[in-house]
C-alpha positions in Angstrom: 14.9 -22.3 -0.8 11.2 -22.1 -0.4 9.9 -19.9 -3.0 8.0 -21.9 -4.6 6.5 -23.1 -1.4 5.6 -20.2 1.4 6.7 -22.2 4.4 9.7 -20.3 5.4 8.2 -17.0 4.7 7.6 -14.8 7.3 5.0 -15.2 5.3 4.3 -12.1 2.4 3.7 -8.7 2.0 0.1 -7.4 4.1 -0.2 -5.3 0.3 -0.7 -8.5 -0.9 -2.3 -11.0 1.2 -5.3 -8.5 2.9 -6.9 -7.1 0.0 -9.7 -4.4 0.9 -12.4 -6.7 -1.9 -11.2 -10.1 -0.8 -12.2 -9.2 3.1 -15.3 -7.9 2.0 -16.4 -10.8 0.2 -15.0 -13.2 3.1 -17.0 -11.0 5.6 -20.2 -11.6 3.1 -19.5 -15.3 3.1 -19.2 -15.3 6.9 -22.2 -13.3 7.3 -24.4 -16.0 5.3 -22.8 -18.8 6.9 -23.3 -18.1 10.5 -27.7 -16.7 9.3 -27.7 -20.2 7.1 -26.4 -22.5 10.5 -29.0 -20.8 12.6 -32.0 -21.1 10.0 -31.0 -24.8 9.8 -31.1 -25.4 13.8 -34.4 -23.1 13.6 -35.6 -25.7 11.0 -34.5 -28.9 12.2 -33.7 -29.1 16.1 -34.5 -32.4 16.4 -31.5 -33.4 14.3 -29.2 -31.8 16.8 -30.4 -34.2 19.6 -32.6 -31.0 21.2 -31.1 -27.4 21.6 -30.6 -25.8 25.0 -31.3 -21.7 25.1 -27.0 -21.7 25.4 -27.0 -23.5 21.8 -29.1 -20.4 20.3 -27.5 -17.5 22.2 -24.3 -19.2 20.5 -25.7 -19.0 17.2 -26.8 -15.5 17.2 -23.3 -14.9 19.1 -22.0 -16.1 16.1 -24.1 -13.6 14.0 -23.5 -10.8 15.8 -19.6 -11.6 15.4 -19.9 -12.1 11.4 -22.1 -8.7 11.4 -19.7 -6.4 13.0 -16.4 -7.8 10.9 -19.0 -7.2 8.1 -19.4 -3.8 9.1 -15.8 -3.5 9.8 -14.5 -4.8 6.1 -16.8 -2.3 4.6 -15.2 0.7 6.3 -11.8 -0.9 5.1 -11.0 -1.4 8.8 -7.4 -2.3 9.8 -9.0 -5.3 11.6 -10.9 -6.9 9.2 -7.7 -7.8 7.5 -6.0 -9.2 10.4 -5.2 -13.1 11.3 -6.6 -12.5 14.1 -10.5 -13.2 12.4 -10.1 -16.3 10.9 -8.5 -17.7 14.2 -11.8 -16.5 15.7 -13.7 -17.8 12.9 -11.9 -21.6 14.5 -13.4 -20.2 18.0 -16.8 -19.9 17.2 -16.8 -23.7 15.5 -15.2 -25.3 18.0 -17.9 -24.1 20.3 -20.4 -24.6 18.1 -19.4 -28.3 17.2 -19.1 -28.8 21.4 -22.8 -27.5 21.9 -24.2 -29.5 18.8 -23.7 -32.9 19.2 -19.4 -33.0 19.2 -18.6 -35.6 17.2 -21.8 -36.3 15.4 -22.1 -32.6 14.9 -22.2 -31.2 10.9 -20.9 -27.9 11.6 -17.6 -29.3 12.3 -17.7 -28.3 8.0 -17.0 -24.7 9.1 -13.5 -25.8 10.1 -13.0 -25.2 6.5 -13.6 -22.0 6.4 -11.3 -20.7 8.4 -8.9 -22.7 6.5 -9.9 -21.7 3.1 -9.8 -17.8 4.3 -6.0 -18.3 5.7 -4.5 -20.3 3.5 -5.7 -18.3 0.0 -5.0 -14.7 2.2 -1.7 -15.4 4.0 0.6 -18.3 2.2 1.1 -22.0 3.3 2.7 -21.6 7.1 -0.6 -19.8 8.2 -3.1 -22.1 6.6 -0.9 -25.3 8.1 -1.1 -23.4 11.7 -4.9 -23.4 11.2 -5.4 -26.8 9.7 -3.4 -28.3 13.0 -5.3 -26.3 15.7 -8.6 -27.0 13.8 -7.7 -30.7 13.8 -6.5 -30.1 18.1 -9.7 -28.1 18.7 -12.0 -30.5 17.4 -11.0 -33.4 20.0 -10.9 -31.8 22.6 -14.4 -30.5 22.0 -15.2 -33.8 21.0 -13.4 -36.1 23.7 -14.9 -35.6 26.8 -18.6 -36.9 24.9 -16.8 -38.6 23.0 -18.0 -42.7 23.7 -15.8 -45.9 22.6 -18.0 -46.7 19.0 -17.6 -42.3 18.4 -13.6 -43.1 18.3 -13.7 -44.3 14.3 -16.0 -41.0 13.7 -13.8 -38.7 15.3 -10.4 -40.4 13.4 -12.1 -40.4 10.2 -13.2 -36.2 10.2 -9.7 -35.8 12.0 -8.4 -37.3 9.2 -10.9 -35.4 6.7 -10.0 -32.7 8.0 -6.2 -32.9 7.7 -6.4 -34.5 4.5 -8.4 -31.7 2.5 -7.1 -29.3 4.9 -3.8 -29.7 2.8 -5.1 -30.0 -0.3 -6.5 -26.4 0.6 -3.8 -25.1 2.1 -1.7 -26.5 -1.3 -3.5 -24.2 -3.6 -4.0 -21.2 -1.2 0.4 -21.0 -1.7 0.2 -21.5 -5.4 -2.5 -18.6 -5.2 -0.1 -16.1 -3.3 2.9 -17.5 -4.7 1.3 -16.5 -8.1 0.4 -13.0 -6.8 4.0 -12.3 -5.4 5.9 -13.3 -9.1 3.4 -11.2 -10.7 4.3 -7.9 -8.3 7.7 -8.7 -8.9 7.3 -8.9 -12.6 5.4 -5.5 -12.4 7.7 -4.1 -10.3 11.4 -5.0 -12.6 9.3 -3.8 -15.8 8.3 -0.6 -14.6 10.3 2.1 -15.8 12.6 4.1 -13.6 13.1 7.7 -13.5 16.3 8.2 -16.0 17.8 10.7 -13.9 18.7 8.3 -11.6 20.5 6.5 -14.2 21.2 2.7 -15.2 23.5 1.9 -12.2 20.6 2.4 -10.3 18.0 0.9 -12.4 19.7 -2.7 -12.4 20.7 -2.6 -8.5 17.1 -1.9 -8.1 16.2 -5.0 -10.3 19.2 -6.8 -8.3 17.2 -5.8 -4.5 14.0 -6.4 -6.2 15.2 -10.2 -7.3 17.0 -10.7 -3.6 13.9 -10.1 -1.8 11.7 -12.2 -3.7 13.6 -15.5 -3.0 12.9 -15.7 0.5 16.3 -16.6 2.1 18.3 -15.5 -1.0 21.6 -15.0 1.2 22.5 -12.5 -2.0 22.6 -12.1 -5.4 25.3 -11.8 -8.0 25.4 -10.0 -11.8 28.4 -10.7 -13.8 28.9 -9.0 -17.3 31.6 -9.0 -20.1 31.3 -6.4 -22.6 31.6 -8.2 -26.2 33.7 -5.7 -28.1 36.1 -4.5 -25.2 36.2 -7.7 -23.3 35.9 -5.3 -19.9 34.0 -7.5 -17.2 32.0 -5.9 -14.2 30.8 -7.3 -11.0 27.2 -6.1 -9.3 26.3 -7.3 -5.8 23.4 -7.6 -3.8 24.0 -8.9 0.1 21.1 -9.7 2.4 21.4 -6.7 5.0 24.1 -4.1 3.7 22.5 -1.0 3.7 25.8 0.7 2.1 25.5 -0.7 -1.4 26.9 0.9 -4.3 25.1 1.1 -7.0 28.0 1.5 -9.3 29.2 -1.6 -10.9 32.9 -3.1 -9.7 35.7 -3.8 -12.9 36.6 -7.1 -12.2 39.7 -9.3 -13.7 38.6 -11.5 -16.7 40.1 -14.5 -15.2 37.5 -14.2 -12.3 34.4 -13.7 -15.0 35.7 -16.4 -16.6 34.6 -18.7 -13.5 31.5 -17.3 -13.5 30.7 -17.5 -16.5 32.3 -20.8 -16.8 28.6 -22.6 -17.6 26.6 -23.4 -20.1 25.8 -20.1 -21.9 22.4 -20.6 -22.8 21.4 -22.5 -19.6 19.5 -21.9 -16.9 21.1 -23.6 -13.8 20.7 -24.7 -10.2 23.0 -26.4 -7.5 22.4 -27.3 -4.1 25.2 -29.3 -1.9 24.6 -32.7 -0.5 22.4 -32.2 2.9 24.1 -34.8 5.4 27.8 -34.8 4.0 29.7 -33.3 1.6 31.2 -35.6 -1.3 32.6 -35.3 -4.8 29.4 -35.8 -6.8 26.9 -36.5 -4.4 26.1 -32.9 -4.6 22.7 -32.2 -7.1 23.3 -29.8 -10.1 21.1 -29.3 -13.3 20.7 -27.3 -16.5 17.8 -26.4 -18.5 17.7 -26.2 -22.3 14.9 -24.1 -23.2 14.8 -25.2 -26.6 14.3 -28.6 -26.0 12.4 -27.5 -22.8 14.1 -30.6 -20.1 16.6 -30.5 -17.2 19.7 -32.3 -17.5 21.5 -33.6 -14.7 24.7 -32.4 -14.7 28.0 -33.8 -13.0 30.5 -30.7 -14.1 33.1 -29.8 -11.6 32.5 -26.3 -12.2 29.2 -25.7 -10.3 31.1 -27.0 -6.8 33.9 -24.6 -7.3 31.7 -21.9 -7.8 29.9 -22.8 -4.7 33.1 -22.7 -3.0 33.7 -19.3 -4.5 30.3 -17.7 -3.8 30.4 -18.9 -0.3 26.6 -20.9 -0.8 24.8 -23.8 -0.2 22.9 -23.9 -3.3 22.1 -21.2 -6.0 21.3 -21.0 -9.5 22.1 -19.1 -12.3 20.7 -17.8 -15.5 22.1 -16.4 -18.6 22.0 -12.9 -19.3 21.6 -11.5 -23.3 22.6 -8.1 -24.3 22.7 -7.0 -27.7 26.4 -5.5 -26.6 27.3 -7.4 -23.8 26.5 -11.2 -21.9 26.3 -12.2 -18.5 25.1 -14.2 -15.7 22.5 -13.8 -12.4 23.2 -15.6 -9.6 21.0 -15.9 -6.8 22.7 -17.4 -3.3 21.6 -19.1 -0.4 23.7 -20.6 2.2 20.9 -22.2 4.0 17.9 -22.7 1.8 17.5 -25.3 -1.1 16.6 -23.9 -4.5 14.0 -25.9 -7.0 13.4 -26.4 -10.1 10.4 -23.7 -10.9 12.6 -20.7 -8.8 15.4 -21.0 -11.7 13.1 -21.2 -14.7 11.3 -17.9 -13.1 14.4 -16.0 -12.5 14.8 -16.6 -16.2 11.6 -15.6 -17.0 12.2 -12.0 -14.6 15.6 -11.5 -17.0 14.0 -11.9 -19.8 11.5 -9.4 -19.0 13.8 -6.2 -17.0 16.7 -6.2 -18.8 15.4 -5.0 -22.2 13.9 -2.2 -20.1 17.2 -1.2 -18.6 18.8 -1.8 -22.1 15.9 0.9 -23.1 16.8 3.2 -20.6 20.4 3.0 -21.4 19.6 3.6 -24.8 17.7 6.7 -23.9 20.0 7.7 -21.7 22.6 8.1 -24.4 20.8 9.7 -26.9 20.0 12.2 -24.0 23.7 12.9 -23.3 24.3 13.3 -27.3 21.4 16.1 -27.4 22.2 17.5 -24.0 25.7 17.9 -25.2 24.9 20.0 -28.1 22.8 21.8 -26.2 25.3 22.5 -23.9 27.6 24.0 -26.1 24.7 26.6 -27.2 24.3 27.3 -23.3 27.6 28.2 -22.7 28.2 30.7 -25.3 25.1 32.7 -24.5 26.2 32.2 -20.5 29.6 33.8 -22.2 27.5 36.8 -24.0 24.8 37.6 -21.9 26.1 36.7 -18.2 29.9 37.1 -18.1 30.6 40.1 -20.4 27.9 42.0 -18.4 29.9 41.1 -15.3 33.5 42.1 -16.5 31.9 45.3 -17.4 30.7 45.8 -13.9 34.5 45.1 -12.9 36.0 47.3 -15.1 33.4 50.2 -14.2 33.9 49.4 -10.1 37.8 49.5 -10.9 37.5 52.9 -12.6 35.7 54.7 -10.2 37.8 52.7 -7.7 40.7 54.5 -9.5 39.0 58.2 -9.3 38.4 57.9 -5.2 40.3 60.0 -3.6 42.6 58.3 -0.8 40.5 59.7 2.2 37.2 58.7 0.4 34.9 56.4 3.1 33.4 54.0 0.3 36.6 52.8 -0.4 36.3 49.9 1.6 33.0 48.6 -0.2 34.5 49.9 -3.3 36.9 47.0 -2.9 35.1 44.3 -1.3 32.3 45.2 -4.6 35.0 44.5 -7.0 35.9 41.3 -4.8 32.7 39.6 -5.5 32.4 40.8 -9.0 35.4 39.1 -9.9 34.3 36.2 -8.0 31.6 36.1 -9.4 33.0 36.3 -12.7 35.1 33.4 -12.5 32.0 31.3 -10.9 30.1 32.1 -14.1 33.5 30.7 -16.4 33.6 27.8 -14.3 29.9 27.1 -14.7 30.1 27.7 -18.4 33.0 25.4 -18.8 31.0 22.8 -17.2 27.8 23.3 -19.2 30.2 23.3 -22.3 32.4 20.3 -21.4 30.7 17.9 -18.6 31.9 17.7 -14.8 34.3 14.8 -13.8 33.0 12.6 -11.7 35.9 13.6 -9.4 34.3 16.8 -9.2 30.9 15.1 -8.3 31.3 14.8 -4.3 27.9 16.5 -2.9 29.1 17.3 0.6 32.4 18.8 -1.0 30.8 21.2 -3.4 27.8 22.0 -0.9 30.7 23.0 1.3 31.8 25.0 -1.2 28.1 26.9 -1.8 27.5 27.8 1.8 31.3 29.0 2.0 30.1 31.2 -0.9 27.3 32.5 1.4 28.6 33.0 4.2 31.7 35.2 2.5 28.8 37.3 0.6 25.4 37.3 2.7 27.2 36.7 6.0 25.3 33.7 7.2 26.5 30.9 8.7 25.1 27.4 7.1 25.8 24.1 8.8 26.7 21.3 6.6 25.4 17.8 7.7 25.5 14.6 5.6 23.8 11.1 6.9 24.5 8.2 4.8 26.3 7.1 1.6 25.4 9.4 -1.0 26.9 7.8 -4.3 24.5 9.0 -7.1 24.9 10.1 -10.6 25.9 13.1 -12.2 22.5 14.0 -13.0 21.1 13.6 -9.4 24.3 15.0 -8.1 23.2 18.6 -10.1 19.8 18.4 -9.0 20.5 18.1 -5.3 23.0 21.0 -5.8 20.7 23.0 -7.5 17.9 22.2 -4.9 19.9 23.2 -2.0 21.4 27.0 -4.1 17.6 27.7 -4.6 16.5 27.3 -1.0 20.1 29.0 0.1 19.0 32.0 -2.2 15.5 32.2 -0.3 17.1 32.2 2.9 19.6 34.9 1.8 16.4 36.7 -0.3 13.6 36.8 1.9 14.7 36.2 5.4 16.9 38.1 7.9 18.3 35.0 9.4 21.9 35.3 10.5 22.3 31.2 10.2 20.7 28.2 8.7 21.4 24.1 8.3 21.5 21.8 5.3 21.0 18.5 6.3 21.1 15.3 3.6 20.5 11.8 4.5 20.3 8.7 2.3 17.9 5.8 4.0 15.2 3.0 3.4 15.8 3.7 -0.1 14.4 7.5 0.7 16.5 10.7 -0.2 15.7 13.7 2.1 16.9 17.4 2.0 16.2 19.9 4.8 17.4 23.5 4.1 16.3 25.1 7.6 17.0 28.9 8.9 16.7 30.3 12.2 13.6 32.5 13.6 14.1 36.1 12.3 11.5 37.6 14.2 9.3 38.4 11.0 6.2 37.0 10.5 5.7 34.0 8.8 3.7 33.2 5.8 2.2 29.8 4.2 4.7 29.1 1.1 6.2 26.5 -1.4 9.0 27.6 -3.5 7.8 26.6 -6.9 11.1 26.2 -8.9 11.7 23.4 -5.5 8.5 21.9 -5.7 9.0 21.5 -9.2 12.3 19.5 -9.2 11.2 17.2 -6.6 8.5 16.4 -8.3 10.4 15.9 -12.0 12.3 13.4 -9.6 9.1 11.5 -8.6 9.7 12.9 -4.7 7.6 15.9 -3.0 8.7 19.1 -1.2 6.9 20.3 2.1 7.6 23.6 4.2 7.7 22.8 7.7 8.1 24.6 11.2 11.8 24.2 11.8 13.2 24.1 15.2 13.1 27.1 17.3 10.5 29.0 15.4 11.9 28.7 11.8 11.0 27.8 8.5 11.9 24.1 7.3 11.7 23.2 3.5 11.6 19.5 2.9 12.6 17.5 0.1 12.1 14.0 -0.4 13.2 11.9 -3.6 12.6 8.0 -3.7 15.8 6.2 -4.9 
């Protein structure tokens, strides 16, 4: 596993490698490079072995070509940051070197450049790609000159040239390597929204952790709860899109095995390359305090192999101040090192107090919530349902003094209908302020069914009901969805004379949307943004938009990042 070296990268993230102030100072650097080769031909021709009118309409070529990616970097220009300029910067030298003397040219120096800029910008596979085609470029522009006593020159720059090329290219994927641990450490400390809960805090540690290692296969989090002795599984597989982020119980006997190592170990295994044999196979632990790997020829770490399904892996131990665990990250083609298991450590040691923060929170939340609740629901009792059962009574009363033949009967009726509908809604919704909802209760499309049911029996709208993608989220998220689509189904049934309307959901790319849509009622439109929307998104760290819908109607939009 290469993540201590960039090779088998598809190389890193373009947020991290093209940086609006590194191409500006490259394009600076460029800029006086290409004016400094001119003013030295300018200076010294002779030293070039005379220069034609095609040497200097190369230089200022070259000039010209630094100027405008100059230009280009300062108006934070797409281009500017693309491979595609230091490949050109390669171009320009080769030429150069060819018009200047080929092999006893200086300015086959600005090789360098080119490999400097790629390797420090875009990780180790780049800057190797440049070093090689520097290395072909220069003999060929060399070669055809090129006499029997040049031969030792043109091996020995070759060589120069391949030799620091490397040593360049070495440091330019320590450099980005750097950067990416340090997003990753950013990004596993940074605080979630708590609505979202801790399930979904740790799987987005988990994702977080599987991407970093570039052909991380998967990764695995085992915990056993130290009072209760309950053990849960998380995991993290390269390409499912329909994870849970709820943990899985597990039997003890299966946490056992995986927790069957050293506790306080760091550890990494990787299976024999050409055959597979009963110790041949490398495995290692790492005792922090004493701070050196032991070689280690336990039995245990090729079982677990067998169990995970991986080539190599390793493992580090997880410390809870209720609970203990471990994090396994797979690979069933990649070879793990040393540094990638003492980091993973390192990333532990730094997100999971955070999530045990948020947990902590969390709790203390549902403890103040739940005397709030109980407030809540007696004043729902005394100033929302007795109101309503006096309504009732009142309809039923001068239901009761109608005459037979009276016309409003009919509404009469279908009045009292909905009050005592309504009624028992507002018991319901007081019982569940008072006591919690199950989590049984807590499927969105069913009880979104159950709100456009609702208005279509009172308002006489029809609402479609469409659901794309796995939505498991908390109870928290679970109410504010709800709550999001009632308010936008009350505007439709409040403001518009629509006759039907569409809910759509979809959960994707880590992206939660909500579209509450109604038809074109012939009234005109006007710019809005329902506030009390706008204002839940945006408590969820998402953003809520008003759109043209389809046919002529009004679109609200809701998007929540998960």
């Amino acid at each position: 596993m290469q993540a201590w070296g960039l090779e088998r990268k598809p190389e890193i993230d373009a947020s991290l490698a093209a940086e609006p102030g590194d191409a500006r100072m490259v394009a600076r650097m460029r800029l006086v490079l290409s004016v400094s080769a001119l003013l030295a031909v300018f200076v010294d021709p002779s030293s070039l072995g005379g220069v034609g009118g095609s040497t200097w309409l190369l230089f200022c070529g070259y000039i010209l070509h630094s100027l405008v990616v100059y230009v280009y970097s300062e108006l934070e220009a797409p281009l500017s940051q693309s491979r595609v300029i230091h490949w050109l910067d390669i171009g320009w030298c080769a030429l150069i070197v060819h018009m200047t003397g080929g092999v006893h040219s200086a300015f086959f120096l600005f090789f360098f450049f080119g490999i400097l800029t790629s390797s420090f910008r875009w990780g180790f596979e780049e800057g190797a790609r440049v070093t090689l085609a520097s290395i072909a470029l220069f003999a060929v522009c060399v070669m055809p000159s090129a006499t029997e006593q040049d031969l030792p020159r043109l091996l020995l720059r070759s060589t120069f040239i391949l030799a620091l090329g490397y040593m360049i290219i070495y440091w330019g994927r320590s450099k980005v390597e750097l950067k990416r641990r340090l997003a990753l450490l950013r990004a596993v400390t940074r605080l979630s929204n708590p609505r979202f809960g801790v399930d979904h805090t740790v799987t987005g540690i988990l994702e977080k952790i599987q991407r970093f290692f570039l052909e991380s296969s998967g990764c695995l989090l085992v915990v056993r709860d130290k009072e209760s002795g309950a053990c849960s599984l998380r995991t993290i597989r390269q390409g499912d899109v329909h994870r849970s982020p709820q943990a899985e119980r597990v039997a003890p006997e299966l946490a056992a095995l995986l927790m069957a190592l050293a506790p306080c170990r760091a550890a990494i295994y990787h299976r024999a390359r050409w055959f597979r044999m009963p110790g041949v196979a490398g495995a290692s632990t790492y005792d922090g305090e004493k701070g050196r790997w032991t070689t280690e020829t336990h039995p245990a770490f090729e079982g677990l192999a067998e169990l995970l399904d991986a080539k190599s892996f390793i493992s580090v131990p997880v410390r809870l101040r209720k609970s203990e665990g471990r994090l396994y990250v797979l690979s069933r083609h990649g070879v793990f090192h040393r540094p990638d298991a003492l980091f993973l450590g390192h990333v532990v040691a730094q997100a999971f107090p955070v999530v045990e923060n948020i947990e902590l929170l969390d709790r203390m939340a549902s403890d103040a919530a739940m005397q709030e609740r109980q407030k809540i629901a007696l004043d729902l009792h005394d100033t929302a349902v007795q109101p309503y059962i006096g309504l009732k009574m009142g309809l039923s009363a001068l239901r009761n003094k109608a005459a037979a033949d009276n016309p409003l009967l009919e509404d009469l009726d279908k009045l009292q209908d909905m009050a005592a509908h309504v009624i028992g809604d507002l018991r319901r919704y007081a019982g569940a302020v008072r006591n919690g909802l199950d989590r049984s209760e807590l499927s969105v499309p069913t009880l979104l069914r159950q709100q456009v049911a609702q208005v279509r029996d009172f308002y006489g709208i029809d609402i479609a009901v469409s659901v794309d993608g796995d939505l498991k989220v908390n109870d928290r998220m679970a109410a504010e969805i709800l709550q999001i689509v009632r308010e936008g189904l009350n505007n439709i049934c409040k403001h518009t004379l629509a006759h039907c309307g569409a809910v759509k959901l979809a959960c994707a790319d880590g992206l939660l949307s909500v579209e509450i849509e109604n038809e074109a009622d012939g009234t005109q439109s006007i710019e809005f943004l329902p506030r009390s929307i706008s204002e839940r998104a945006n408590a969820l760290g998402g953003m809520a938009s008003v759109r043209r819908g389809t046919g002529g109607g009004t679109s609200v939009h809701v998007e929540i990042p998960m």
